[in-house]
Each structure stands twice: as structure tokens, then as C-alpha cells.
CHARMM internal coordinates of N, CA and C (Angstrom, degrees):
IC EDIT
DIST 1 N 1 CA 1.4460
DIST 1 CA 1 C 1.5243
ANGL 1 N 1 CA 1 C 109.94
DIST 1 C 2 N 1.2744
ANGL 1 CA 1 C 2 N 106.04
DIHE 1 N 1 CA 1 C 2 N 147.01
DIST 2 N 2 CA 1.8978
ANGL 1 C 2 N 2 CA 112.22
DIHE 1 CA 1 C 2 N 2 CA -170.16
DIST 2 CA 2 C 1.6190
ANGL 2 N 2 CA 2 C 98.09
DIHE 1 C 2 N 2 CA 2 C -66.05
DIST 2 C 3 N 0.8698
ANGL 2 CA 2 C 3 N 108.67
DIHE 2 N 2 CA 2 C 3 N 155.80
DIST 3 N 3 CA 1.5972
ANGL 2 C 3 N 3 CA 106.58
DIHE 2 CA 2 C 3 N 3 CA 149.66
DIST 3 CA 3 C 1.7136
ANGL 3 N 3 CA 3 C 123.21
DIHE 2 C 3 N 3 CA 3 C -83.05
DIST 3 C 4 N 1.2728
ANGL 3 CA 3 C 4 N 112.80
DIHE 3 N 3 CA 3 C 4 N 129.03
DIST 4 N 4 CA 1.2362
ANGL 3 C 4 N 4 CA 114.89
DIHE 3 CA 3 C 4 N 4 CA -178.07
DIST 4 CA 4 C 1.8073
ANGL 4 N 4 CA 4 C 116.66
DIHE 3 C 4 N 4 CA 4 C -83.39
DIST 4 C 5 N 1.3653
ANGL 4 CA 4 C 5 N 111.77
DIHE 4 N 4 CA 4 C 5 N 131.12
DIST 5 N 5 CA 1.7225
ANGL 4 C 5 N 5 CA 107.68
DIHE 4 CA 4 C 5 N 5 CA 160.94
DIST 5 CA 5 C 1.3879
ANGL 5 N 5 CA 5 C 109.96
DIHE 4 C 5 N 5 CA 5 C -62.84
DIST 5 C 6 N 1.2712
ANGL 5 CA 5 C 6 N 103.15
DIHE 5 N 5 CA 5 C 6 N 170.71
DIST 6 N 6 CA 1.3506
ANGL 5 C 6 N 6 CA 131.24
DIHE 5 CA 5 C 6 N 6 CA -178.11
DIST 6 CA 6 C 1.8432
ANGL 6 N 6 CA 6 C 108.57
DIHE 5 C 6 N 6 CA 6 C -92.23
DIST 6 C 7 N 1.2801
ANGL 6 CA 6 C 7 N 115.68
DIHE 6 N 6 CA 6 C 7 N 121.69
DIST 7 N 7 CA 1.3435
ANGL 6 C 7 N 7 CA 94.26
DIHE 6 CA 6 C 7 N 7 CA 176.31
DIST 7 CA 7 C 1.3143
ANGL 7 N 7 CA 7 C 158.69
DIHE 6 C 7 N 7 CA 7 C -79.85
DIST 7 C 8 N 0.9826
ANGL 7 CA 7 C 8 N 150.26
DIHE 7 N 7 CA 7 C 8 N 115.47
DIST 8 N 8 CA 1.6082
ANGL 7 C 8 N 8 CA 113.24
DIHE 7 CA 7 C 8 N 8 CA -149.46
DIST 8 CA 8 C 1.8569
ANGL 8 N 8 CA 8 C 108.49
DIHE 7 C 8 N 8 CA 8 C -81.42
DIST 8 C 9 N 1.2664
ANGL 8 CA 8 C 9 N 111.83
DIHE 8 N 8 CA 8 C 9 N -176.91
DIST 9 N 9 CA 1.2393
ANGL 8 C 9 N 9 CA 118.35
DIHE 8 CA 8 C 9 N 9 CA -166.60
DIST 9 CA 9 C 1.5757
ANGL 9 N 9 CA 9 C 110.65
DIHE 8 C 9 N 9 CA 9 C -56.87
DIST 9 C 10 N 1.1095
ANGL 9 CA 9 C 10 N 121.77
DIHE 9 N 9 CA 9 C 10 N -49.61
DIST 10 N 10 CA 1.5593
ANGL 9 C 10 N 10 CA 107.18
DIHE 9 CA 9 C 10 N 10 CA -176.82
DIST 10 CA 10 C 1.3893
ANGL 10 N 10 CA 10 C 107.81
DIHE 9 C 10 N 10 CA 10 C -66.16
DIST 10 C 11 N 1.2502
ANGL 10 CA 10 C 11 N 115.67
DIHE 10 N 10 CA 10 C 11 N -35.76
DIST 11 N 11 CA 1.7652
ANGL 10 C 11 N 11 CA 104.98
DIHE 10 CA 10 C 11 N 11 CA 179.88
DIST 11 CA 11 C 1.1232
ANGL 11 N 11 CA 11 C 127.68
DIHE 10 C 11 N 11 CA 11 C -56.98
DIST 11 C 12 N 1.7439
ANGL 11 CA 11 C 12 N 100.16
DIHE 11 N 11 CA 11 C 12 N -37.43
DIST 12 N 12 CA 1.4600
ANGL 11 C 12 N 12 CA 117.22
DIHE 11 CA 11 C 12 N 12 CA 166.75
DIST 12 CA 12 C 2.1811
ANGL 12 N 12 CA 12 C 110.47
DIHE 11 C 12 N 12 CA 12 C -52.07
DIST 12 C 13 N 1.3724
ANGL 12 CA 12 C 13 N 99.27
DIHE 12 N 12 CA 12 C 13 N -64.43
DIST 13 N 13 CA 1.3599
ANGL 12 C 13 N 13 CA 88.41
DIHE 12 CA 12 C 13 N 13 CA -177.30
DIST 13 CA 13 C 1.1271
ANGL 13 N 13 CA 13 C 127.05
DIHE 12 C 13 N 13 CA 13 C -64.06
DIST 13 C 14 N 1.6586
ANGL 13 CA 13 C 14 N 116.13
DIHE 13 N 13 CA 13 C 14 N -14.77
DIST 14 N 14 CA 1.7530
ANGL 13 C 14 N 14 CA 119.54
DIHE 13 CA 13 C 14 N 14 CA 159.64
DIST 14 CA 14 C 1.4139
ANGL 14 N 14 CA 14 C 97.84
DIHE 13 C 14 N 14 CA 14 C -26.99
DIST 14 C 15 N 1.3378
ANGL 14 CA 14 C 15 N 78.95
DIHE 14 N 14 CA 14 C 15 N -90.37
DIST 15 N 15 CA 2.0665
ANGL 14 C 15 N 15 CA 111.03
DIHE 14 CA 14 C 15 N 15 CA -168.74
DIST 15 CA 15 C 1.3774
ANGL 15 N 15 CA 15 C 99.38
DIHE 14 C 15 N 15 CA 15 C -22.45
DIST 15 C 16 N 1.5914
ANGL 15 CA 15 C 16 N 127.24
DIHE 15 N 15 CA 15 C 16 N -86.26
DIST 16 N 16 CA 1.3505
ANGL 15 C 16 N 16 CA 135.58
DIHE 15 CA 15 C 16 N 16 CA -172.58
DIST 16 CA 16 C 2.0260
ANGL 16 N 16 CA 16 C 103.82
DIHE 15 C 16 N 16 CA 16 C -29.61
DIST 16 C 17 N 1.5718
ANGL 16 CA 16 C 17 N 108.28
DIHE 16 N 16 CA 16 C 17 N -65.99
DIST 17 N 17 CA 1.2322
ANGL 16 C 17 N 17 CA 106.70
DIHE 16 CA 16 C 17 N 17 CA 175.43
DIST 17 CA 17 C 1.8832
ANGL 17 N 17 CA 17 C 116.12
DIHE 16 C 17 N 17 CA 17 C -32.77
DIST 17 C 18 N 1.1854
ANGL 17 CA 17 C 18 N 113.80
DIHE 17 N 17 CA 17 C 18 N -53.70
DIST 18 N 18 CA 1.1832
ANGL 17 C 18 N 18 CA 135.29
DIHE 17 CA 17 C 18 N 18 CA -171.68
DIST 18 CA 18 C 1.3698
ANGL 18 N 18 CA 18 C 103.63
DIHE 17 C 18 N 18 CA 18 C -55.08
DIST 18 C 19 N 1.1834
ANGL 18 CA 18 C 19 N 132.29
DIHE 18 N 18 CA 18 C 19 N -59.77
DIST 19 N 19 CA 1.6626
ANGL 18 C 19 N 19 CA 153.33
DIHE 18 CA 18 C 19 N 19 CA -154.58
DIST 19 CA 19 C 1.7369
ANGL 19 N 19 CA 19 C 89.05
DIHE 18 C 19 N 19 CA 19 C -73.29
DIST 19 C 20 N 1.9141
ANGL 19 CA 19 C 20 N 114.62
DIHE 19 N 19 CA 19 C 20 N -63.50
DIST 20 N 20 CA 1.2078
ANGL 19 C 20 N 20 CA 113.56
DIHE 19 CA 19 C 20 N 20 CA -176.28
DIST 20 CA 20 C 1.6732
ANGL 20 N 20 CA 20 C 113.43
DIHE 19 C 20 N 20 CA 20 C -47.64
DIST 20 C 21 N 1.3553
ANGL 20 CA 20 C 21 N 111.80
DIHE 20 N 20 CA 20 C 21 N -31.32
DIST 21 N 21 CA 1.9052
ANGL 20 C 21 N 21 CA 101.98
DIHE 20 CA 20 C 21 N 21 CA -168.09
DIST 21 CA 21 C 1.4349
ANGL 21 N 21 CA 21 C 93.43
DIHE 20 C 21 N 21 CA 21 C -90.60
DIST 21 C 22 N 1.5313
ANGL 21 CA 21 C 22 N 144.28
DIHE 21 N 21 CA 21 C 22 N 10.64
DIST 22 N 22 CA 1.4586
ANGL 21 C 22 N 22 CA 129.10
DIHE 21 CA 21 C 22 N 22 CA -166.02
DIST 22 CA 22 C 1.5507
ANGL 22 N 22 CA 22 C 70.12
DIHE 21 C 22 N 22 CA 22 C -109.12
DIST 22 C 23 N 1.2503
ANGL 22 CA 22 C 23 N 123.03
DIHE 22 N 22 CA 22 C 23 N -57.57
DIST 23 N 23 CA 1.6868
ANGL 22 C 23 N 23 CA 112.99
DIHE 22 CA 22 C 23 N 23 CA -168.06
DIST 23 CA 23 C 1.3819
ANGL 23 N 23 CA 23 C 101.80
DIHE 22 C 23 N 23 CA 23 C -31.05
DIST 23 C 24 N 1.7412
ANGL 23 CA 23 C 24 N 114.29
DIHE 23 N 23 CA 23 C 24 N -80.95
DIST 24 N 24 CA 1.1928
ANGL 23 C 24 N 24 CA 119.11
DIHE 23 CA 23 C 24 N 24 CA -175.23
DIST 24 CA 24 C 1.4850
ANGL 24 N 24 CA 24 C 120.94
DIHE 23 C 24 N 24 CA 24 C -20.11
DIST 24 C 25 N 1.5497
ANGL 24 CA 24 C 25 N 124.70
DIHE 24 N 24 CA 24 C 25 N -50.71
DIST 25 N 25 CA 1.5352
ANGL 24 C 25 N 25 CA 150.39
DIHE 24 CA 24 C 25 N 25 CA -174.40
DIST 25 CA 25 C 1.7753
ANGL 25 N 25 CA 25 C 70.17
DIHE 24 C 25 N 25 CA 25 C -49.72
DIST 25 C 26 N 1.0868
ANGL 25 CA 25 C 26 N 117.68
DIHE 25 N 25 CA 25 C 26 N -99.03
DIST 26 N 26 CA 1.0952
ANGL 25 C 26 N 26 CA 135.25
DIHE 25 CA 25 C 26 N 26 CA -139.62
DIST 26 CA 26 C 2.0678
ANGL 26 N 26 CA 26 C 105.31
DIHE 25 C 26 N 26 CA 26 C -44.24
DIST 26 C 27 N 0.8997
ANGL 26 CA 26 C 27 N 117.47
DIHE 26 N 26 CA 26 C 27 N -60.42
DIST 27 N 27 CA 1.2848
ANGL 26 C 27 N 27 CA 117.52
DIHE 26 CA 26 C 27 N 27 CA 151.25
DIST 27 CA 27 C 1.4009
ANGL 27 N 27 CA 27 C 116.78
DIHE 26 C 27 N 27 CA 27 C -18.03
DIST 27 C 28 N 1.2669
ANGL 27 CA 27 C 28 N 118.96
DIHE 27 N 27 CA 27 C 28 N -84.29
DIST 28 N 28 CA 1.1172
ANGL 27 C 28 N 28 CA 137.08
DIHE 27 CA 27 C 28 N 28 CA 179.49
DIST 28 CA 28 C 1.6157
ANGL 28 N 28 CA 28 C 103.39
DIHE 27 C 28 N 28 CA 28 C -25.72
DIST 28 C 29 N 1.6728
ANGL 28 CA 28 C 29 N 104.67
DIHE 28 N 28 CA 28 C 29 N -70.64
DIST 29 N 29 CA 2.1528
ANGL 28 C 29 N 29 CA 103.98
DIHE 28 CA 28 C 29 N 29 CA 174.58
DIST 29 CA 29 C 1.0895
ANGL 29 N 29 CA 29 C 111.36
DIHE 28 C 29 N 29 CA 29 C -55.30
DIST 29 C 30 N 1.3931
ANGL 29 CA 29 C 30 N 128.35
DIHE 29 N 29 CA 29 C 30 N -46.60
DIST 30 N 30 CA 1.5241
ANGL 29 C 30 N 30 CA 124.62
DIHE 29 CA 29 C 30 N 30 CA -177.61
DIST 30 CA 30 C 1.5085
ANGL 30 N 30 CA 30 C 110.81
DIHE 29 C 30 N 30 CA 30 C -51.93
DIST 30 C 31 N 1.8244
ANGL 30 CA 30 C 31 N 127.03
DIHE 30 N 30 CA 30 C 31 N -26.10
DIST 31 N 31 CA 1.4210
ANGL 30 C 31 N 31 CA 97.00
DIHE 30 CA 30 C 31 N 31 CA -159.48
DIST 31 CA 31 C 1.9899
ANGL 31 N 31 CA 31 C 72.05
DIHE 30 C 31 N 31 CA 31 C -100.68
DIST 31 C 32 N 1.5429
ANGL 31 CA 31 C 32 N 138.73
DIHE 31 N 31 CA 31 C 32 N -16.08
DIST 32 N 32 CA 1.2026
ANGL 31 C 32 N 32 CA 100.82
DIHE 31 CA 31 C 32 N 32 CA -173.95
DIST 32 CA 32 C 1.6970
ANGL 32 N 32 CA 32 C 104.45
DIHE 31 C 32 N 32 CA 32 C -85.14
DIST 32 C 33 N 1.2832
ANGL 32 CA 32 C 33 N 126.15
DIHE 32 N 32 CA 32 C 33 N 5.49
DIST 33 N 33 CA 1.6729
ANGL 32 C 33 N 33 CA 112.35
DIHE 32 CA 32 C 33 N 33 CA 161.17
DIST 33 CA 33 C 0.9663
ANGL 33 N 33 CA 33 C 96.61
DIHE 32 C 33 N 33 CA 33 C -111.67
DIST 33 C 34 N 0.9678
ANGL 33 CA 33 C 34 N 135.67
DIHE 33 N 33 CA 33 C 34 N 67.24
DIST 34 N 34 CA 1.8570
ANGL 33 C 34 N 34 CA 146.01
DIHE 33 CA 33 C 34 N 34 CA 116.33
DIST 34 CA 34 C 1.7338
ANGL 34 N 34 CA 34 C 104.91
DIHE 33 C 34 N 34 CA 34 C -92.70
DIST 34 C 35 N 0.9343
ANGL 34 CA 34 C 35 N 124.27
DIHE 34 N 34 CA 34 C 35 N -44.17
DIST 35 N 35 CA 1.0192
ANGL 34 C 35 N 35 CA 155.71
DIHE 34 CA 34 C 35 N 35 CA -134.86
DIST 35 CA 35 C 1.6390
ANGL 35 N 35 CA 35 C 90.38
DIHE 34 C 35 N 35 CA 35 C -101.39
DIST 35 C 36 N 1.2787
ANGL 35 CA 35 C 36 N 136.18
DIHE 35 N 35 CA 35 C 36 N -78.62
DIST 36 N 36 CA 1.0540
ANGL 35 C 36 N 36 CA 140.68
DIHE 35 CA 35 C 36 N 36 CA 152.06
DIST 36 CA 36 C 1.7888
ANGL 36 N 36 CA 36 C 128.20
DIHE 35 C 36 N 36 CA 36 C -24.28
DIST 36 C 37 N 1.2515
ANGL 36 CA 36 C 37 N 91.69
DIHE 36 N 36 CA 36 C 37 N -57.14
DIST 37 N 37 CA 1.4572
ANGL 36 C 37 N 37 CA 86.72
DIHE 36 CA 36 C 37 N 37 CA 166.05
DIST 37 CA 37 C 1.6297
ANGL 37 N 37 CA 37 C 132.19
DIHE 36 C 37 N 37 CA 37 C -95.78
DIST 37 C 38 N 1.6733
ANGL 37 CA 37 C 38 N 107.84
DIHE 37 N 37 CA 37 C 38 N 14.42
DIST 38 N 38 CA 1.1012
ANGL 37 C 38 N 38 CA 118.48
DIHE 37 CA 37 C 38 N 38 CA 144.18
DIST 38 CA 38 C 1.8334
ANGL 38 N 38 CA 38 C 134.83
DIHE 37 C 38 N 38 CA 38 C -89.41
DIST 38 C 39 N 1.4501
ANGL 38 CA 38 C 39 N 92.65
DIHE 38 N 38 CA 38 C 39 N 9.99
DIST 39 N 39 CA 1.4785
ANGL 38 C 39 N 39 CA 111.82
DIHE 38 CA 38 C 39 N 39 CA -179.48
DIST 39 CA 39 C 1.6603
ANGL 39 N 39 CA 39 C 97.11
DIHE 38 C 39 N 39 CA 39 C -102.57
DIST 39 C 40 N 0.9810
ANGL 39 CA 39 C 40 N 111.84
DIHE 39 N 39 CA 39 C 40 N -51.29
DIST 40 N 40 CA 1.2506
ANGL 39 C 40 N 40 CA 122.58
DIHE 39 CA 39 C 40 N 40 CA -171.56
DIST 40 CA 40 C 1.9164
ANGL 40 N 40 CA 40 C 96.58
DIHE 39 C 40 N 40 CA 40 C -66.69
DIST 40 C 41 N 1.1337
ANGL 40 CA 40 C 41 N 127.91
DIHE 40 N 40 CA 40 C 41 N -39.61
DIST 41 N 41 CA 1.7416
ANGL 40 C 41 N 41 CA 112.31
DIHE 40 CA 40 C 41 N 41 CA 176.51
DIST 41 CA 41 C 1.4649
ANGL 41 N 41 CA 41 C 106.94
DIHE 40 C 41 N 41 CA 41 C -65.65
DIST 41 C 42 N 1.2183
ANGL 41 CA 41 C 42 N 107.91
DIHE 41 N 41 CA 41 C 42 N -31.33
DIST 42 N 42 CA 2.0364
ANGL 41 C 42 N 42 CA 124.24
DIHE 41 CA 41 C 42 N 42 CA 174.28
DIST 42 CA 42 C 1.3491
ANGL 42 N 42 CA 42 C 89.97
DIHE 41 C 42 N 42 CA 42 C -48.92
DIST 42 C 43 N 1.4058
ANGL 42 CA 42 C 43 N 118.44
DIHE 42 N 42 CA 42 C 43 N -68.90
DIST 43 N 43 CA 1.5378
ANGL 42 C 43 N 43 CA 111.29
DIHE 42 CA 42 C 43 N 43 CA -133.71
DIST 43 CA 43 C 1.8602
ANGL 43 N 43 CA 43 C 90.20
DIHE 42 C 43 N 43 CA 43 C -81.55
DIST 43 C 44 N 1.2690
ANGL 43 CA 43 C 44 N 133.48
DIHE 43 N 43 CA 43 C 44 N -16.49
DIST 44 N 44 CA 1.2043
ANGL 43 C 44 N 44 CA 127.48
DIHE 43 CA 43 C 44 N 44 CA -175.15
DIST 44 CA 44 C 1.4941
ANGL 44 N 44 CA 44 C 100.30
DIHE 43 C 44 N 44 CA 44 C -97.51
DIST 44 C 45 N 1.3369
ANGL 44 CA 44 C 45 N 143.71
DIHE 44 N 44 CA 44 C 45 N 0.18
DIST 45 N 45 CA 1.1578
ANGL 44 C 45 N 45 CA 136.07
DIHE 44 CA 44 C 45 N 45 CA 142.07
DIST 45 CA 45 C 1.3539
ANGL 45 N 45 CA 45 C 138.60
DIHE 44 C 45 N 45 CA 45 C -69.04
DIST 45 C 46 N 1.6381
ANGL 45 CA 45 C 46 N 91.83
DIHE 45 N 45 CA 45 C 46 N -19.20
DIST 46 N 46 CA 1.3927
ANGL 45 C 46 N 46 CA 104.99
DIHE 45 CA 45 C 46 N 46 CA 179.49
DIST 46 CA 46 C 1.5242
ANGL 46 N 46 CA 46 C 105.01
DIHE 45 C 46 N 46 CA 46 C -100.86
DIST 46 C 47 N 1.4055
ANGL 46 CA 46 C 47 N 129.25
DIHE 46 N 46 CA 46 C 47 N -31.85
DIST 47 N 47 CA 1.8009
ANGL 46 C 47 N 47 CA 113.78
DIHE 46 CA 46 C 47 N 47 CA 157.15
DIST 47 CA 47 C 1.2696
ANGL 47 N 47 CA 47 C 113.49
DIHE 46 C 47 N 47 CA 47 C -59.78
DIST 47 C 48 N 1.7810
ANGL 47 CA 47 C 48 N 135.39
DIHE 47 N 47 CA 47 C 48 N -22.89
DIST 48 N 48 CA 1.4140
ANGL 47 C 48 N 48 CA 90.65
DIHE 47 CA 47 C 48 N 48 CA 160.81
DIST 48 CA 48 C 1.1050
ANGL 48 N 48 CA 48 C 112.87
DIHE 47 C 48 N 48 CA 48 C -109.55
DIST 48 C 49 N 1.1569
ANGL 48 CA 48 C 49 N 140.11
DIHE 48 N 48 CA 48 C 49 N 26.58
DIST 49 N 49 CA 1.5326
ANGL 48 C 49 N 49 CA 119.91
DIHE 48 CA 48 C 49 N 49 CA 150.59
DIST 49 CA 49 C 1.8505
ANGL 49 N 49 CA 49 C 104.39
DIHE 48 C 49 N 49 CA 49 C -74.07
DIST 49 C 50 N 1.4261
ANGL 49 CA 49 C 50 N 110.86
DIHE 49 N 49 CA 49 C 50 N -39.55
DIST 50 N 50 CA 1.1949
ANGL 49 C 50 N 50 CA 88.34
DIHE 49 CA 49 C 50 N 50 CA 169.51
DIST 50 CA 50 C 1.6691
ANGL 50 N 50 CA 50 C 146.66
DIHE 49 C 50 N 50 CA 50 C -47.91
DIST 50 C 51 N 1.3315
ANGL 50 CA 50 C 51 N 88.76
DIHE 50 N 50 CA 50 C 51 N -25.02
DIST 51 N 51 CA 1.7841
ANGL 50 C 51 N 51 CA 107.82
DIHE 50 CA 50 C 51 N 51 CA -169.93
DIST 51 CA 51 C 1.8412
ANGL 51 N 51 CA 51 C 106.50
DIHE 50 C 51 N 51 CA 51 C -81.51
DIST 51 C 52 N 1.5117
ANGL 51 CA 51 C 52 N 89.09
DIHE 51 N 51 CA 51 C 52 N -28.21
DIST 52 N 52 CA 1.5885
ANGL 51 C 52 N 52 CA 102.24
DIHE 51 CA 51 C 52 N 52 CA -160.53
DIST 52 CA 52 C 2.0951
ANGL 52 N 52 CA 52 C 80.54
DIHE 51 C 52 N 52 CA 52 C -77.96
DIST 52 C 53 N 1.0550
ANGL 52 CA 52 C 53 N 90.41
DIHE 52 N 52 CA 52 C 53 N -41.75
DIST 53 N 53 CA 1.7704
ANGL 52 C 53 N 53 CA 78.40
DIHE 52 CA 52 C 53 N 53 CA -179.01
DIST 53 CA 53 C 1.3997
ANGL 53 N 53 CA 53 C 144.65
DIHE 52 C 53 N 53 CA 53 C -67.97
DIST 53 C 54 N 1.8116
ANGL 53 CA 53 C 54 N 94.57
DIHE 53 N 53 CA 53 C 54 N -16.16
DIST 54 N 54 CA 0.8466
ANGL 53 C 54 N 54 CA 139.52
DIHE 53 CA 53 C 54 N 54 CA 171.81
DIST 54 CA 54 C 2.1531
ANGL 54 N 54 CA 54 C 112.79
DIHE 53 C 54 N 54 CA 54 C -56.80
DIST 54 C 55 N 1.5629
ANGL 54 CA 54 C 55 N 87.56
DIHE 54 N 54 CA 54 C 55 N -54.19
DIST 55 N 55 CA 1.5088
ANGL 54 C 55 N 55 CA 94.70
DIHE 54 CA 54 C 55 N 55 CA -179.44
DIST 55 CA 55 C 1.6066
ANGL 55 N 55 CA 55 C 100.52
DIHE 54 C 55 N 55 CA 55 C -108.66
DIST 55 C 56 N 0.9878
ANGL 55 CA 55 C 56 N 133.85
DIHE 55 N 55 CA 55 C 56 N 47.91
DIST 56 N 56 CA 1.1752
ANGL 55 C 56 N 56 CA 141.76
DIHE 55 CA 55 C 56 N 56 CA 124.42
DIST 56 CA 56 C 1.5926
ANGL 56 N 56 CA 56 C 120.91
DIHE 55 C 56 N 56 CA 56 C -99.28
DIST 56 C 57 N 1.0131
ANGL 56 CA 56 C 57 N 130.80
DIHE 56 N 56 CA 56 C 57 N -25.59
DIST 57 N 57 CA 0.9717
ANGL 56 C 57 N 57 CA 127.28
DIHE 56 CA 56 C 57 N 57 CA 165.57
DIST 57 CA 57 C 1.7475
ANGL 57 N 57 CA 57 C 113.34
DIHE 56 C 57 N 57 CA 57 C -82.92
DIST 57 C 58 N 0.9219
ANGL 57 CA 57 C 58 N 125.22
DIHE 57 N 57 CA 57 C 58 N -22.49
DIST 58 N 58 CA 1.5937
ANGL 57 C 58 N 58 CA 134.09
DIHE 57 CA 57 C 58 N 58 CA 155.88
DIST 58 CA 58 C 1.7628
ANGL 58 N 58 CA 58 C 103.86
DIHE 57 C 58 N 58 CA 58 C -49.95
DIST 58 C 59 N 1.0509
ANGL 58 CA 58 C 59 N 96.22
DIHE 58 N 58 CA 58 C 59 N -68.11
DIST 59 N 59 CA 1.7477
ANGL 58 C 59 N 59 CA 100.08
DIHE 58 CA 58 C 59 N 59 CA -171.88
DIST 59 CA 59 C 1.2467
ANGL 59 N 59 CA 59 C 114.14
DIHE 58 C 59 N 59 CA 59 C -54.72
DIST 59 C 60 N 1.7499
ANGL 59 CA 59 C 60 N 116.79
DIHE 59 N 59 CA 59 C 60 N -28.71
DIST 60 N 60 CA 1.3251
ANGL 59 C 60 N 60 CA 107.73
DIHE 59 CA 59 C 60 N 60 CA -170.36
DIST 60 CA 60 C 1.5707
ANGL 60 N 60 CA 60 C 96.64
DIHE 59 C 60 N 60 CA 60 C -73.11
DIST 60 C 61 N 1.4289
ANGL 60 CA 60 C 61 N 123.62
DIHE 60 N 60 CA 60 C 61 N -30.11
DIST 61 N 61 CA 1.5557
ANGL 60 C 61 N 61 CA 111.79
DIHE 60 CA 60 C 61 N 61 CA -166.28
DIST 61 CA 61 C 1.0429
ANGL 61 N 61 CA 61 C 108.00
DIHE 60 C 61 N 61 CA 61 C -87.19
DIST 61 C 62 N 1.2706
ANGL 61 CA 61 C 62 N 120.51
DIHE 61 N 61 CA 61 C 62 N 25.22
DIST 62 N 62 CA 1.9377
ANGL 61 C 62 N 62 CA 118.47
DIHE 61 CA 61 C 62 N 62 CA 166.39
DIST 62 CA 62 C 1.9326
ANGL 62 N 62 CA 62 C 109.96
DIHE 61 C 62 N 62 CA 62 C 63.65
DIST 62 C 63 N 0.9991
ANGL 62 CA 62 C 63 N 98.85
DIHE 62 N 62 CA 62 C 63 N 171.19
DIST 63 N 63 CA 1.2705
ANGL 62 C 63 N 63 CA 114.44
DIHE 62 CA 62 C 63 N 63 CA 178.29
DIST 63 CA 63 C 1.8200
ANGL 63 N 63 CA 63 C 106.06
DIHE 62 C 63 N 63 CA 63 C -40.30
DIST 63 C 64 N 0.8757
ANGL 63 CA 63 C 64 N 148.01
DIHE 63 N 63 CA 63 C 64 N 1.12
DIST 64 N 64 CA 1.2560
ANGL 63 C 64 N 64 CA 160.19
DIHE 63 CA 63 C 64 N 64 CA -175.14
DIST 64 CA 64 C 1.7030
ANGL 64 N 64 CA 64 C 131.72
DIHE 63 C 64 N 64 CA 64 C -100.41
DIST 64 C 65 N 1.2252
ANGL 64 CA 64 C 65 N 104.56
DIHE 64 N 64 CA 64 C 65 N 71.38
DIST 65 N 65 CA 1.8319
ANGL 64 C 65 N 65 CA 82.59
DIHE 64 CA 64 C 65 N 65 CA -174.44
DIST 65 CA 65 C 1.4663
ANGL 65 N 65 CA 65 C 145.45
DIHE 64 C 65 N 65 CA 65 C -34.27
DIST 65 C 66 N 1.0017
ANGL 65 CA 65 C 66 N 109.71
DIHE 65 N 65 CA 65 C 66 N 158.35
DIST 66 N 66 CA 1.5319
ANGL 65 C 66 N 66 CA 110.73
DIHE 65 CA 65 C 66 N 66 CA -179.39
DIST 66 CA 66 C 2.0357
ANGL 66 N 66 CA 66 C 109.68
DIHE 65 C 66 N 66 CA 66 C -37.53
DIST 66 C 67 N 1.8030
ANGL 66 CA 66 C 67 N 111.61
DIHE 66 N 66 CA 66 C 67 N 138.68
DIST 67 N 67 CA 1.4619
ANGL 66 C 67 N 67 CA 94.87
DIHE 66 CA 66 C 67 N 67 CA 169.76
DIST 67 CA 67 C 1.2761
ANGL 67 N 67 CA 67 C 95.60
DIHE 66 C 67 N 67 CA 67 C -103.67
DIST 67 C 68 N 1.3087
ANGL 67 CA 67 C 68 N 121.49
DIHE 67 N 67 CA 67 C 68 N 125.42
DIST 68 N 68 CA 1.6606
ANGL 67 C 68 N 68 CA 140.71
DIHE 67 CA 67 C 68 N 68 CA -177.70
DIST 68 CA 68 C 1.9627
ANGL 68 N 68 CA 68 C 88.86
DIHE 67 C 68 N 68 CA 68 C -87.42
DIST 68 C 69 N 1.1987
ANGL 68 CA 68 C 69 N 85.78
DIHE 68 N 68 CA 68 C 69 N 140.16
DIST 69 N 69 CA 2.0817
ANGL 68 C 69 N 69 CA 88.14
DIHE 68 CA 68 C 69 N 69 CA 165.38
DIST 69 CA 69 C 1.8043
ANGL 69 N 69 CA 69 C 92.90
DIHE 68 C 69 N 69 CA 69 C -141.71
DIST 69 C 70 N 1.2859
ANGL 69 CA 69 C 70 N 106.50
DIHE 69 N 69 CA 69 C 70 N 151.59
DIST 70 N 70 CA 1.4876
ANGL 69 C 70 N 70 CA 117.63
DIHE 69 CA 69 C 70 N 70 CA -170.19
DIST 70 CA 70 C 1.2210
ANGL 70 N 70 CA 70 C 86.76
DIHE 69 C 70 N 70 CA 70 C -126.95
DIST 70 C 71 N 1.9196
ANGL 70 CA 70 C 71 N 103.33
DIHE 70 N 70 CA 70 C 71 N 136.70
DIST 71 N 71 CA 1.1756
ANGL 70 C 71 N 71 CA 114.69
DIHE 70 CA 70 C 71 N 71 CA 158.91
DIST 71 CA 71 C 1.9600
ANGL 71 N 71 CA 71 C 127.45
DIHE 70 C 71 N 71 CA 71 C -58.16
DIST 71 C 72 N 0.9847
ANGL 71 CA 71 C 72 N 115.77
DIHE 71 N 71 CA 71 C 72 N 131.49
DIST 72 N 72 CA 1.2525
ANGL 71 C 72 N 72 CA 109.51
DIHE 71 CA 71 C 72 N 72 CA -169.75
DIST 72 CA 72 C 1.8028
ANGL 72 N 72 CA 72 C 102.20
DIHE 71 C 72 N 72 CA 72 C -80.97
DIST 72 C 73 N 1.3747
ANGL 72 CA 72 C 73 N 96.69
DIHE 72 N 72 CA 72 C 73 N 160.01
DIST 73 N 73 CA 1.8360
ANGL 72 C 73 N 73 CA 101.01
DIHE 72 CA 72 C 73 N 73 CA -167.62
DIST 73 CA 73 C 1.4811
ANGL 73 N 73 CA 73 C 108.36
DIHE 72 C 73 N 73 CA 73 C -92.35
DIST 73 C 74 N 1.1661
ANGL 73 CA 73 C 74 N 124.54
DIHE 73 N 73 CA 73 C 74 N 126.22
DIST 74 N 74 CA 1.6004
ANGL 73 C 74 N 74 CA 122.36
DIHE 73 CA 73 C 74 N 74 CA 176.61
DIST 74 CA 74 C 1.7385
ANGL 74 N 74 CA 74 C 96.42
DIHE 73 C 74 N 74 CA 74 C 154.28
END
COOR INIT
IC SEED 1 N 1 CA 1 C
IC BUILD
């Protein structure tokens, strides 16, 4: 391994400057994956309410499946 110099003060406050805006970066992702994975508990609350709505509307049509009718082509 090289040997490293010693830095002097502005290099030092480069670096420090540098370190402070990666923090920030880092902040910054942390609050949008909070954020993200509060979308993601959304979106899995909302497949099962979907599903749950899904078989309620099953039950209401009784033992009988849905009657689908297709538009005819012309």
C-alpha cells in the first residue's frame, strides 16, 4: 500500500465539503424509500381489498358465474 500524505487544510475541507453533500444524497434516498415502501403497503392494501371485492361480488351472484356478453364485431 502507497503511503498516504497528510492533507493540508483546504484539501481537508474539500473532502469534509464532499462527505457533507453525499450525507445529504443519502437523506434525500432514505426519505424517497420511506416513501416507496409506503406506496408499496398502499398498493398491497389495495389488492386485497380488491380481491375481497372481488368475492363479494361472486357471492352476490350465487352459485352461478358471472354472464359475460361480447360485443359482436362489425
Amino acid at each position: 500500500m502507497p503511503e498516504r500524505k497528510p492533507l493540508d487544510d483546504r484539501q481537508l475541507d474539500a473532502v469534509l465539503e464532499r462527505l457533507d453533500k453525499l450525507v445529504d444524497e443519502i437523506h434525500v434516498l432514505n426519505r424517497r424509500l420511506d416513501h416507496a415502501e409506503g406506496f408499496a403497503r398502499v398498493a398491497h392494501e389495495l389488492r386485497t381489498l380488491n380481491e375481497s371485492l372481488q368475492a363479494i361480488a361472486y357471492a352476490a351472484l350465487g352459485q352461478q358465474g358471472p354472464q359475460v356478453r361480447r360485443r359482436r364485431a362489425g
